[in-house]
N, C-alpha and C positions, 0 to 999 in steps of 0.2 A: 789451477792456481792454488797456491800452498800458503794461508791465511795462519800467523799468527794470534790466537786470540789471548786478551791476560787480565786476570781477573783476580782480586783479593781471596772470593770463595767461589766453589765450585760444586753444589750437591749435583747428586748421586741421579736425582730427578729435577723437572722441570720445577718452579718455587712460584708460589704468588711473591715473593717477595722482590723486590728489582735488585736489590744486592745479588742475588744469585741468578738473575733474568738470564749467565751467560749459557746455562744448561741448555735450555730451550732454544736461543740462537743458535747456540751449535753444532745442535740437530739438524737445525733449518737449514745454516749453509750447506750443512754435508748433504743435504736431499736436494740444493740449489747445483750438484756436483764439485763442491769446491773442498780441498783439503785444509780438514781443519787443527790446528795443534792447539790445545789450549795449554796455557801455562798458567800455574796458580799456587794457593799457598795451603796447608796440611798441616795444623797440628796431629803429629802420630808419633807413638814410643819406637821413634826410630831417631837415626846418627842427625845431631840436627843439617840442614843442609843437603840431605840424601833426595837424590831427586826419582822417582820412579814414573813412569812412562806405560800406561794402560792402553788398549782402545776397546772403545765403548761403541756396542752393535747401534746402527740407527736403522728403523726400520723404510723402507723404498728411499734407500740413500744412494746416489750416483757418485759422491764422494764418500771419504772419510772422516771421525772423529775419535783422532787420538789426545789423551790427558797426559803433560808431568808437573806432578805435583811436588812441591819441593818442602820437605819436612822442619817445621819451623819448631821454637818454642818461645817465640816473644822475643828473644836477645836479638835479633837479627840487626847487623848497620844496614842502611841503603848499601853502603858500598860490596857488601857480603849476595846482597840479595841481585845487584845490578852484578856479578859476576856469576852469579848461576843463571840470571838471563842471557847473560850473555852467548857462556858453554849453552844454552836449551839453543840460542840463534844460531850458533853453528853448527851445530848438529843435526838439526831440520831445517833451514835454510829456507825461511819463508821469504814471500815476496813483498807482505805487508805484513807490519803489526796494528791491530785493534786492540786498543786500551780502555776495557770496559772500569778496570780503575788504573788512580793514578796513587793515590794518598798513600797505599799501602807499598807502595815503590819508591816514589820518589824522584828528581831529577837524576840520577846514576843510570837508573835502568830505561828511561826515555833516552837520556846519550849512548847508552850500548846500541841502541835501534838506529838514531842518528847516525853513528860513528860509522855503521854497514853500509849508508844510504837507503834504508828501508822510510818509503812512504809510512807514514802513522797517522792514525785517527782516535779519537775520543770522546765520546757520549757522555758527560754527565748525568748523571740519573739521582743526584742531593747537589744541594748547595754549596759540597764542599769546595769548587774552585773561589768561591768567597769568602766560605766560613769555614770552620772546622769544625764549629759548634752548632748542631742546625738552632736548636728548641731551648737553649737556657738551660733549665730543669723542669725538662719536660712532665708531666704536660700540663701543670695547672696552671700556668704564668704567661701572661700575654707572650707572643711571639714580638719580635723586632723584623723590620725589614733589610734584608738584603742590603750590605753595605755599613749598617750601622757600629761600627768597630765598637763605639761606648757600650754599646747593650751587648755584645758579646763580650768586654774584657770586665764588666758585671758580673755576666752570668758566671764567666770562668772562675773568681774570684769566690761566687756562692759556692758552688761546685767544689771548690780547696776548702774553703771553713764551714762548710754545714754537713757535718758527716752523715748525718741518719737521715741525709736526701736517699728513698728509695730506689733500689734496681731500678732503672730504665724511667725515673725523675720522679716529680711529683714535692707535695709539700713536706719538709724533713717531720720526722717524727720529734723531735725536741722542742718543747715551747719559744725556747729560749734562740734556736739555732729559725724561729719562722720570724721570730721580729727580728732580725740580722738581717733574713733573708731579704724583706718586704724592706727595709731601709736603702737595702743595697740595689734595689732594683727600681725603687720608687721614688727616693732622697733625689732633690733637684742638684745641680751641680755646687749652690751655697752651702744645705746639707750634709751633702757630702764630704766637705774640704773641715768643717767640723770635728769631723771625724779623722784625722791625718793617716792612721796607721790604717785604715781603711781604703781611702783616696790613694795614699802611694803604692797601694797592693792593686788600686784598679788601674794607678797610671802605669804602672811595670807591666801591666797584661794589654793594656792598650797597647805600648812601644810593641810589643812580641806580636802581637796581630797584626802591627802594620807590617812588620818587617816580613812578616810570613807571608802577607799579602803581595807583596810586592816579589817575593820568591816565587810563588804561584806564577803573577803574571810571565815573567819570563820563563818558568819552564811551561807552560800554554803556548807560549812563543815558539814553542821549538815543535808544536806537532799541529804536522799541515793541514788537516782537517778536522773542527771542533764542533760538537752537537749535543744536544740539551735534551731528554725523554714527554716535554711536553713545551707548547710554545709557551707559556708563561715563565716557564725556566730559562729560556733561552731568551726572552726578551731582560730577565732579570738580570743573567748573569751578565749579557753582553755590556749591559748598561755602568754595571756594578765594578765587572775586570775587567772595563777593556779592550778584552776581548772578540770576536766575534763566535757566536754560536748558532746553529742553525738546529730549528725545532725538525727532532726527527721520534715520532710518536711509539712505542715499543708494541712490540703485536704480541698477541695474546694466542694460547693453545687451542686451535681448532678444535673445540669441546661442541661441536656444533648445533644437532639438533637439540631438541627440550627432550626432556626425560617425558617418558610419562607419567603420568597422575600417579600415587600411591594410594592405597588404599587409606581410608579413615575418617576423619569425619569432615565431609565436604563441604558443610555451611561454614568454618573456621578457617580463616585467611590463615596460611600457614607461611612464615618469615625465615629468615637465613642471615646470620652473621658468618661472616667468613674471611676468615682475615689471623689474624695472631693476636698475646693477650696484650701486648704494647699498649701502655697506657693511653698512647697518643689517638692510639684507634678507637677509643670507648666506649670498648665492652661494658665496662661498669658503669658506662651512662646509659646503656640500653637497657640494662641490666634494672636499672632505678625507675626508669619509664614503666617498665612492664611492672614491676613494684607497684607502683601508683596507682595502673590499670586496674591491676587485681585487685584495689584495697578499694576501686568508684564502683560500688554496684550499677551505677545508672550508664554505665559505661563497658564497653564488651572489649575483650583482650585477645588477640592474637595467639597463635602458638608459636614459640620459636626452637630453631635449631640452630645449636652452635658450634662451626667445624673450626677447630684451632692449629696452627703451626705450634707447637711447644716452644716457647723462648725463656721465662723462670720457671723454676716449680715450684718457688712457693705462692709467686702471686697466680702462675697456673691453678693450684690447688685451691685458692681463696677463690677465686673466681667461680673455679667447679660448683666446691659449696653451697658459693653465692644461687647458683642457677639452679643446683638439684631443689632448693628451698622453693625454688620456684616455679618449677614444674618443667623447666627448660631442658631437652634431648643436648647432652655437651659429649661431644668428641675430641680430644686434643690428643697428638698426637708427634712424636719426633719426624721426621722425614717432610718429604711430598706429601699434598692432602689429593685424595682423589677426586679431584674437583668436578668431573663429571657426576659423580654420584653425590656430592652434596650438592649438587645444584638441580638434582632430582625431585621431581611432588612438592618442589615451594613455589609461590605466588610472585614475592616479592625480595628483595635483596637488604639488608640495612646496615648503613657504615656510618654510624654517628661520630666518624673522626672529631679530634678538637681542630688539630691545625697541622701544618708541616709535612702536608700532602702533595705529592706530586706521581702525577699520572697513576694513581692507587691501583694494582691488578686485580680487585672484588668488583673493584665497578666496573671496569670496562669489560671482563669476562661473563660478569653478569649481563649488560647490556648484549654483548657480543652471541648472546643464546635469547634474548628477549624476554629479560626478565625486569620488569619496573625496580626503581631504586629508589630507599628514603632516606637521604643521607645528610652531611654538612654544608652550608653552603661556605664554602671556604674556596678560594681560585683555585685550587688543583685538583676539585672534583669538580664544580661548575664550570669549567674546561671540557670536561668531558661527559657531562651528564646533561641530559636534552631534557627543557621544561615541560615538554608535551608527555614525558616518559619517566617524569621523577618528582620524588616531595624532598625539597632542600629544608633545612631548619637551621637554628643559629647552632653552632658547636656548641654542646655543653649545656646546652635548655634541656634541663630532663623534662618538665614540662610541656615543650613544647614538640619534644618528640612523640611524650606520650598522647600527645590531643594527635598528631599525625597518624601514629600506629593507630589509635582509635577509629582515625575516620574510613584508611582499607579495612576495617575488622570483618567488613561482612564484603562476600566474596559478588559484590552487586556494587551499583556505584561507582565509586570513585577508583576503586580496585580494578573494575573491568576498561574503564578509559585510561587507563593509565597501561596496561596489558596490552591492550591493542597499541597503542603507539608504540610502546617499547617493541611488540615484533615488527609493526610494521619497518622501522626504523633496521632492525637488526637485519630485517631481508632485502632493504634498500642500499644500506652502506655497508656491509659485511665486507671486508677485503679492502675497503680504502678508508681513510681518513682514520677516528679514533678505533674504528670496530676492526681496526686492521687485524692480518692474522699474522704468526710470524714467519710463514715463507713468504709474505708479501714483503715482509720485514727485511729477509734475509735477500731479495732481489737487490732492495734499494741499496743495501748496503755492497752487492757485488758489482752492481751499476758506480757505486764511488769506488772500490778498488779498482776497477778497471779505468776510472778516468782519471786515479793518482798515478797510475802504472803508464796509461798512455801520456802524460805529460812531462815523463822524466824523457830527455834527449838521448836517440837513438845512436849509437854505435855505429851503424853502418857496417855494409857487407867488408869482410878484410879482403884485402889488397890480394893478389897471386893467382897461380893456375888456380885450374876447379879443385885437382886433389887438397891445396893449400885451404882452401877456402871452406872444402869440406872439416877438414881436421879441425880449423878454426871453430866452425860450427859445434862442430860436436865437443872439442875443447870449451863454450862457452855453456853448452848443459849439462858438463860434468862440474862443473864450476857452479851453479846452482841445484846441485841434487843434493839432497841429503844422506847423511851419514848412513840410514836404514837404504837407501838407494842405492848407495853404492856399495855395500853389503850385499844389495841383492845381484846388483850386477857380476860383484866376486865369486859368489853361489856357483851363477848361470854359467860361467866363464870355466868353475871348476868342474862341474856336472859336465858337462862337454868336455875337457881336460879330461877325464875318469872315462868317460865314453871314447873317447877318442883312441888310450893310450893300452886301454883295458885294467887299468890302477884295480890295486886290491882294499885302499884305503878308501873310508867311506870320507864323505866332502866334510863333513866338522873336523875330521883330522887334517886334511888339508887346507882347510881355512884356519884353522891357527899357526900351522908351517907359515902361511901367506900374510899372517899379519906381523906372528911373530918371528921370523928365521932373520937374525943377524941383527939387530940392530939391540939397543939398552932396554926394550919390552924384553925380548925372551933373555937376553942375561938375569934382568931381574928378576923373572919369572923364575929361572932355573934355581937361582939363591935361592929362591923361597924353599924351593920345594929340596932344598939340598941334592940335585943332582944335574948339575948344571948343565952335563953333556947330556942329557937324557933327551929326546924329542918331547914336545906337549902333545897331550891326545886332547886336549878339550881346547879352543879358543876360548869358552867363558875363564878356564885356568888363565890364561895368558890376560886375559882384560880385568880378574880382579888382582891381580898381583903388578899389574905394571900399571908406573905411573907416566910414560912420558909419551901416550901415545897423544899424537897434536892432531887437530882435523886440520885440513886444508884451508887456508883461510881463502876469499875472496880475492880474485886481482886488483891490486891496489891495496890493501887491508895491510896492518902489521900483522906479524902474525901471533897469531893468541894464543892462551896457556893453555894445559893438558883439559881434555875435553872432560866433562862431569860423565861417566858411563849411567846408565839406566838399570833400574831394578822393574824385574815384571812382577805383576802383580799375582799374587800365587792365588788370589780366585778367580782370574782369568787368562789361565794357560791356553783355552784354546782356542784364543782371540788374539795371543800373542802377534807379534809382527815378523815377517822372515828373520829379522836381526835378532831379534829377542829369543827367535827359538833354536838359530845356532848360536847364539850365546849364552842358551841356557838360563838366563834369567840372570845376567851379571848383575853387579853392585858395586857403584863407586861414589866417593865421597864428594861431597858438593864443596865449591870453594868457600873456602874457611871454614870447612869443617877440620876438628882435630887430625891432626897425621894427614890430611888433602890436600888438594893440591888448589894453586887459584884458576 
């Protein structure tokens, strides 16, 4: 089965982060045996729109995992971006699309998926099918609940007039722009209307959230199966759009056994943040506890390690500072963090998140190797954090983190009851429920492709003799093979042709005769290269010079514009695809890109 997957971003590695959760599924399906295409988006100094097409080794993989990535740079319309999904649909010819987002798409590109008849699915993993705004200005400002359109068309309003709101939220740096803020966020509706050029800036943002709300709900309407990365999401959202969503829990990277002990000083409960500097996560509230610690004599401190995803660098850097002052081991870094080894020789886990959590990957990766947690008690980690196995605190108590850290500081007591539950726990539910892993992940999710697949109405065997019935058949999987499919089949076809006939031409020259001979490809081909009557020796010549080559569309389908061709990727030629490497590694422009085609 040949799985669609499409995703806003796509690193390189697996991410704690669930934005990018689609890396690590895609792995999973391909070792579930299922073929996987992802589709996704690229800022790169390349043609905007250029779409390139990689595959990425998976280690004891029964299937595949191939990327195209489509080269953006912000301007994009839905309608530009729903016609490069489009050309990626026919071109690899998947059975189902999985839509790990939607926001960054749009209604366009869920009706290209429609328009095929492809089954779709969809996970939320944020609140955006409610909001678009999760956190206000995050993160020092109460949260609202799901649904609350006033407290989003607020916060949006603070967000327009308070400039020196911080990278990734927080209180603005301006005196003058934080009693604006706190008006605007805390002024009852009397206060408010007081204020007119205030009030009609939050009633115009209110009208635009409804209206987008209500856009939402209908395009949710169009994709047959809906799912939420934790049940508290999925209770909210349902409630919230409409909707319906089914709590389906995201699995975590088989990091599995515990590291062993590190060497140093063993009487010293040794602690672990892991996570990014996101204010929302806060680092700089741990950061203040441990402060506190060190400044109570009559009180013992912890050691800590801090493993970071890089997301600013300047408040990266402030942070550093913050901790080398402190005595704190800090690692940040661009990429994937190697979470096996940071999660080596520590005792305990600590996520003093404030709020705006849902299904966090520190905790439950932590949990999922047995390691106690001190975290927030906020629903999206008390979801998943077991009391027998964790010390919850109010978001944002520096206080009352630091009395917590205090009480594990000595590796006896409360530290060692809390250690044993947490393994016990990790060796009892490992593989189901929150501790899932993600080929558990990747089952369930093949278990609903094959039940959208079996529910669409069968065709039935065609009418006539056997030979008719045969051709039928076989007419009906040329008709779902992809473009690289039937590239291969033309290969195979000429390799045997050339065997056959004893040819002196090697098969790339003969696979561009076969794509190009007679038709407006090789004329156009030929103008380019000024010698019209000349043969092509390369098919990659003939695919980037001609614009009208069409893929086949589906029976029933209209038929669609000139296909978007794929760039390989020149650090991995020799992972290429059969198409890729007789074509050299073509290059064609994505629709609406300048001079391309749609």
């Amino acid at each position: 089965m040949r799985v669609a997957l499409v995703c806003h971003e796509f690193r390189s590695e697996a991410s704690l982060h669930l934005s990018s959760h689609a890396r690590g599924l895609g792995s999973a399906l391909a070792r579930a045996g299922l073929e996987v295409e992802v589709f996704t988006l690229e800022a790169r100094g390349e043609r905007r729109l250029t779409q390139r097409r990689r595959l990425l080794p998976v280690k004891d993989a029964a299937g595949t995992l191939a990327v195209t990535a489509v080269a953006v740079d912000g301007s994009e319309s839905p309608a530009e971006l729903a016609a490069a999904f489009g050309a990626f649909l026919d071109r690899e010819r998947p059975a189902v699309c999985h839509f790990e987002s939607i926001a960054a798409f749009g209604a366009p590109s869920l009706g290209e998926a429609r328009r095929r008849g492809l089954p779709t699915v969809y996970c939320a993993r944020d609140p955006w099918p409610a909001h678009d705004q999760l956190t206000l200005t995050l993160p020092n400002l109460a949260p609202f609940e799901l649904g609350d359109c006033e407290a989003e068309a607020r916060g949006e309003v603070a967000l327009e007039l308070c400039e020196s709101i911080p990278s990734g939220g927080g209180v603005p740096a301006d005196p003058g722009e934080r009693l604006l803020l706190r008006e605007l966020l805390e002024a009852d509706g009397a206060a408010l209307a007081s204020r007119p050029e205030l009030a009609h800036k939050v009633a115009d943002a209110h009208e635009r959230i409804q209206e987008a709300r209500a856009n939402k709900r209908a395009l949710l309407s169009g994709v047959d199966r809906r799912f939420a990365a934790s049940r508290m999401l999925a209770r909210q959202l349902s409630a919230t759009v409409g909707r319906a969503f089914t709590p389906r829990i995201p699995g975590v990277e088989p990091a599995a056994a515990r590291m062993e002990e590190r060497a140093g000083d063993a009487a010293r409960t040794r602690l672990l943040f892991l996570g990014s500097s996101r204010p929302v996560e806060g680092l700089d509230v741990l950061l203040d506890a441990l402060r506190e610690l060190l400044a109570s004599p009559d009180r013992e401190a912890p050691s800590l390690r801090v493993v970071l995803e890089a997301t600013d660098p300047l408040r990266d850097a402030a942070l550093a500072t913050r901790a080398e002052a402190l005595g704190v081991e800090f690692e940040c870094k661009r990429g994937a963090l190697d979470v096996p080894r940071a999660l080596g020789g520590v005792d305990a886990l600590v996520f003093p998140a404030r709020w705006g959590q849902f299904a966090p990957a520190s905790v439950r990766v932590a949990q999922a190797v047995g390691l106690p947690v001190v975290a927030s008690a906020i629903p999206g980690i008390e979801e998943f954090a077991s009391p027998t196995s964790s010390t919850l605190v109010e978001p944002g108590d520096v206080s009352q983190l630091a009395e917590a850290l205090a009480t594990i500081a000595h590796r006896a007591g409360r530290l060692g009851e809390l250690r044993e539950a947490a393994l016990h726990r990790a060796v009892s539910e490992a593989g189901s429920g929150p501790l899932k892993g993600l080929d558990a992940e990747a089952q369930e999710w093949r278990q609903t492709y094959e039940q959208l697949l079996g529910a669409r109405p069968s065709q039935g065997p065609i009418a006539g003799p056997p030979h008719v019935q045969e051709f039928g058949a076989e007419l009906a999987r040329m008709g779902e093979a992809s473009l690289g499919d039937l590239f291969e089949r033309v290969e195979l076809g000429l390799e045997q042709l050339r065997a056959a006939f004893g040819l002196s031409e090697d098969t790339a020259s003969l696979m561009a005769r076969a794509v190009a001979r007679g038709g407006p490809l090789r004329d156009q081909a030929g103008e380019a290269d000024g010698c019209q009557e000349e043969p092509l020796l390369r098919v990659g010549d003939a695919l980037e010079h001609g614009k009208d080559l069409v893929p086949r569309p589906a029976p029933g389908d209209p038929v669609a514009g000139p296909a978007v061709a794929t760039e390989a990727d020149p650090a991995g030629q020799d992972q290429l695809s059969r198409q890729e490497q007789l074509t050299g590694g073509t290059t064609g422009e994505g629709p609406g890109a300048q001079g391309g085609t749609a």
